[in-house]
C-alpha positions, 0 to 999 in steps of 0.5 A: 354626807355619811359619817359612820366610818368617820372615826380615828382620822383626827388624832395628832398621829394620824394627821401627822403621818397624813402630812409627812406621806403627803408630802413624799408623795408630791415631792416637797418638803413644804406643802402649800396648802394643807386641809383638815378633811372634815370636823366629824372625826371622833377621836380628837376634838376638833380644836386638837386637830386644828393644833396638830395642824398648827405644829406642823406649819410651825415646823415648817412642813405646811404652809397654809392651812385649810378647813373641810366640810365644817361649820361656821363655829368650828371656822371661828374656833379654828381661827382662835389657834392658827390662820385659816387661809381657805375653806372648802365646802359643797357650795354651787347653783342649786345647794346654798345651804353653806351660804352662812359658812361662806360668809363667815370664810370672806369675813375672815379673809380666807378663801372660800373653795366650792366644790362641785360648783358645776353640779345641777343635782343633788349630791349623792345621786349617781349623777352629781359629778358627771354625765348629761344630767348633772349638768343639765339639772332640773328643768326649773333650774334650765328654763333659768339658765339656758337663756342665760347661756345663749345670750353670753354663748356658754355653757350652762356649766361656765354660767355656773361658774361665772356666778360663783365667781361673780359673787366675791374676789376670793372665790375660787371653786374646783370643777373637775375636769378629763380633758384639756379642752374642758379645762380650757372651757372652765377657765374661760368662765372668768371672762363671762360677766354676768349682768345684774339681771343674769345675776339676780335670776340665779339667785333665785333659783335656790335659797341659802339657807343659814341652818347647818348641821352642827358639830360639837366643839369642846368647850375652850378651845386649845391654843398650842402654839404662839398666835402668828403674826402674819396673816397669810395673802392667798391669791385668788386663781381666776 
């Protein structure tokens, strides 16, 4: 990911006005659930952003707050000021290095988001999104999953799909979609049920790996508002 040109996006004004332009645009006056993008701004510590967040849930402008792209310290750091219902990251067959911050979203009974959870390629080449290769991916990653596919009458993306899924209750991963009839396809990922073989042969298909790249955290984290006392209950969409 680059993040040269990530710079004045983490101050309590900007996020602010984010929030407020946010919910204009989608007409409400109470967001559902609302996501720092990324930890690597550089003009507010990450535990600053989380509080700005944190005030504006108090207010009652969001709702539910998420965390984007980031590590699994800033996650615990994150929960040391507010709830954190869900997290988002990069997060599918063939790229497991977020395992490590997966994990640590279950623990903490937030929601675990993948994004491009259908993609056979790496992300960054011109087909991580879309086309025949992406979805196609490497041969290796094929010889794995067009048997897999046959045998349950899928798609190689709803096997993709059915795997994440199989993986834990409080997945729930975000493929893009064009159409009705692809929409239609990626929610029919949720009745295919994988068998342990199936499963196991996905998963060694690619390590998950534990290292991260880290971001810096200011020594103590800030808590600007009241610890809340419920936890929210995000129900899993499948």
């Amino acid at each position: 990911m680059e993040v040269s040109t990530f710079d004045a996006i983490g101050n309590a004004n900007y996020l602010r006005q984010c929030a407020h332009m946010s919910a204009r645009r989608l007409g409400v006056e109470q967001i559902d659930l609302y996501y720092l993008h990324s930890g690597y701004a550089e003009d507010a510590s990450f535990e600053d952003q989380v509080g700005t967040l944190a005030e504006l849930r108090q207010q009652g402008l969001i709702r539910h707050i998420g965390l984007s792209n980031v590590t699994p310290n800033q996650l615990r750091a994150a929960r040391q000021i507010v709830d954190i219902a869900a997290v988002t990251a990069h997060f599918n067959v063939v790229a497991r290095q977020e395992g490590t911050l997966l994990d640590a979203a279950l623990e903490a009974g937030a929601v675990f988001v993948p994004w491009q959870p259908v993609s056979l390629t790496a992300p960054g080449l011109p087909t991580d999104t879309g086309g025949p290769e992406a979805v196609r991916g490497p041969e290796a990653v094929r010889r794995v999953l067009e048997p897999i596919a046959a045998r349950h009458g899928a798609t190689i993306s709803q096997i993709s799909l059915a795997w994440l899924l199989a993986r834990s209750p409080a997945i729930m991963p975000v493929p893009g979609t064009t159409s009705m009839a692809h929409l239609r396809e990626n929610l029919d990922a949720q009745d295919i049920e994988l068998s342990r073989e199936d499963i196991q042969s996905i998963n060694g298909i690619a390590p998950e790996h534990t290292a991260t790249q880290s971001r810096p955290l200011t020594p103590e984290p800030r808590s600007p508002v009241a610890p809340l006392k419920t936890r929210a209950d995000v129900a899993r969409v499948r």
